[in-house]
C-alpha positions in Angstrom: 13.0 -9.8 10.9 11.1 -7.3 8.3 11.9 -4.3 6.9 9.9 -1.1 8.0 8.7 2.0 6.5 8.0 4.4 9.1 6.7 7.9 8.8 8.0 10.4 10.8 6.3 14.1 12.1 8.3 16.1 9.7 7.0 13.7 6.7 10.1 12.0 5.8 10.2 8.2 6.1 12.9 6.1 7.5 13.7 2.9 6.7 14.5 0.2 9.4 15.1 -3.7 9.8 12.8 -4.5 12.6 13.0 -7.8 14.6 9.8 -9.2 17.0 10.5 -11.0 20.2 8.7 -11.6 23.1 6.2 -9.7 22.3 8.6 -6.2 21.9 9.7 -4.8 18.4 13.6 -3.6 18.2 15.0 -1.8 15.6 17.8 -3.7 14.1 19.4 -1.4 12.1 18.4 2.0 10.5 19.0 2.1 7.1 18.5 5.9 6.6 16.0 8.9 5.6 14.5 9.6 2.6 12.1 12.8 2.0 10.4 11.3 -1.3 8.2 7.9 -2.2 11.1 7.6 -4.7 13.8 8.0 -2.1 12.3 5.6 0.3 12.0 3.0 -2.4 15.8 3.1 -2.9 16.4 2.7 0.5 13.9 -0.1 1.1 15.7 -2.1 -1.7 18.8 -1.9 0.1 17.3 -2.7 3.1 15.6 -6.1 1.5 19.2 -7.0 -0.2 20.6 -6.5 3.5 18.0 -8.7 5.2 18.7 -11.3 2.8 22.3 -11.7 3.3 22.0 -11.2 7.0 19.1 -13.4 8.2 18.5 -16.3 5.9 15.9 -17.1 3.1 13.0 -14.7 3.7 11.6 -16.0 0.6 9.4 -18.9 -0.6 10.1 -19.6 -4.7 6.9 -21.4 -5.0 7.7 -21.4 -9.0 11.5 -23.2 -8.4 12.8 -20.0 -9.6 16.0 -20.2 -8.5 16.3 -24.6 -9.6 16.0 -23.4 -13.1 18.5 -20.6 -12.6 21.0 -23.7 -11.9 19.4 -25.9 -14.7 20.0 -22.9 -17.5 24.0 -22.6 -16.2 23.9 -26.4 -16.0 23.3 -26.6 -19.6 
């Protein structure tokens, strides 16, 4: 699953969750509309915190980000 931007005719951009199986993309779930760059990125935030929670690490922390998180609170 990935997050889309997609342009539409009137110029706005919507933001979807897009998942790619058997050879066919399907829009998961629309996350809305935006009219600006600055709307869009707002939405596409919300979209990556949503994909995140709902499909797993999408993620590599090459740099162990998140071990030295739990190292600091360890301390």
């Amino acid at each position: 699953m990935f997050i889309r931007r997609k342009k539409n005719r009137s110029g706005s951009i919507s933001v979807v969750a897009v998942s790619k199986a058997n050879g066919k993309f399907r829009e998961i779930r629309h996350f809305g509309t935006a009219k600006s760059e600055d709307e869009a990125d707002i939405l596409y935030s919300e979209a990556q915190r949503w994909l995140r929670n709902h499909d797993g690490q999408q993620e590599i922390d090459f740099d162990d980000k998140r071990g030295r998180e739990i190292e600091e609170t360890e301390r």
